[in-house]
N, C-alpha and C positions, 0 to 999 in steps of 0.2 A: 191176764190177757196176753196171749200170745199172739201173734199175725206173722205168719212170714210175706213179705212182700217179694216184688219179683228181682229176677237177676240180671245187673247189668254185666254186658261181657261188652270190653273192647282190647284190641291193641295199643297199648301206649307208644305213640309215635314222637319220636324229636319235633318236628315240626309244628303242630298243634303244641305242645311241653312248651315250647320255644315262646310261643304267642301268649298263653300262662304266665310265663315268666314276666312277660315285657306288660301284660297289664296291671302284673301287683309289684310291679321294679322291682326284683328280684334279681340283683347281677351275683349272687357268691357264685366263682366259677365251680365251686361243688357239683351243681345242678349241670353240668355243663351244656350248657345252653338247651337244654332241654332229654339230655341223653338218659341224666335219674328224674324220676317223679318227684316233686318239690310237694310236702307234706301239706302243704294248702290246696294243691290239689289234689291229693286224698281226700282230707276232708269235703273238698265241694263235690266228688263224690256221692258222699251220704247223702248230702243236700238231693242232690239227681233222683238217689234211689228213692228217696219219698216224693219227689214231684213227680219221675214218671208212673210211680204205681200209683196213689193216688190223687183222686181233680182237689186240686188246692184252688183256692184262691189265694188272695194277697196273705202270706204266713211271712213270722219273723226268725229267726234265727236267731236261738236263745243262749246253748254251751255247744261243746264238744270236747269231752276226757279221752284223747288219743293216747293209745300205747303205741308207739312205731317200733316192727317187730323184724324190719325187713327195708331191703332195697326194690325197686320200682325201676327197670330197667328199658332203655330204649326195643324195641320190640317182642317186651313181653306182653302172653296173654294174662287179662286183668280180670278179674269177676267183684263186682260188689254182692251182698248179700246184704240184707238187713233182717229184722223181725220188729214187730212192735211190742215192747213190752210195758209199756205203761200210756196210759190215757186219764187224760182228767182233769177239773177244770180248776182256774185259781183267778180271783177277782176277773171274774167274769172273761176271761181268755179260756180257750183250750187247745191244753199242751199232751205234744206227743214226745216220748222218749223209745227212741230205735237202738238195739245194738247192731254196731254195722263192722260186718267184717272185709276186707278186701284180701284178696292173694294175689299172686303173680307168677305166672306157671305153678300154679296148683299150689304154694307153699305160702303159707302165712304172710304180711309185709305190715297189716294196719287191722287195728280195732278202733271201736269207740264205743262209749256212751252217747247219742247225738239229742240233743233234745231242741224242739222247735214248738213255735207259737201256731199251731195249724189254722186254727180262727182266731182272731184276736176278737176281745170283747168291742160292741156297736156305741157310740156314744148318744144319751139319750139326750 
C-alpha cells in the first residue's frame, strides 16, 4: 500500500518558530529564537500532513524515527511530503505508518518513519 497524500508548502518564519519555542520551553539559543527550525517542529509537521489530507478523528501519536539531514532556516520555503506505506490493525486500534519527507529550498533537511493510532479501538 502506497498513498501519497498531499503537499504541505509554507514559509518558515521567526516569529511563529518563536511561539514553538516558548510552548515546548525550548530556550538552547541554537534555535535562535526562532531563526532555525527546532526538530520538534519538523516532526509536528508530519502530524499536519496526515490531519490535513485525511478527516481524523481523535488519533494518538505513536513513534517517529527522524533522520535530520539539514538545517531549517528563517525564511526558507518548506514542503512536507508524505506517502502511506503501511495500514493495519493491532488489538483492535488501527495504525498508520507515513514516510514523511520535508525540504527547505528544495534540498533535503528531515525524513521519517511516522506512525500514528488513526482509530483507536472502541471500549465495549
Amino acid at each position: 500500500m502506497r498513498r501519497s497524500l498531499g503537499t504541505l508548502r509554507f514559509n518558515h518564519r521567526q516569529d511563529p518558530a518563536a511561539a514553538y519555542l516558548a510552548d515546548v520551553r525550548e530556550t538552547h539559543p541554537v534555535y535562535g529564537g526562532g531563526l532555525i527550525g527546532h526538530p520538534g517542529m519538523l516532526a509536528r509537521q508530519a502530524n499536519y500532513e496526515l490531519s490535513n489530507t485525511v478527516r481524523l478523528g481523535p488519533w494518538i501519536h505513536v513513534s517517529t524515527a527522524a533522520q535530520h539531514r539539514g538545517v531549517v532556516h528563517d525564511g526558507d520555503e518548506v514542503e512536507v511530503r508524505g506517502v502511506v506505506v503501511d495500514e493495519r490493525e493491532h488489538k483492535g486500534h488501527r495504525f498508520v505508518d507515513l514516510d514523511v519527507e520535508i525540504t527547505a529550498n528544495q534540498r533535503p533537511v528531515w525524513s521519517a518513519r511516522h506512525t500514528a493510532i488513526w482509530r483507536p479501538r472502541t471500549s465495549s
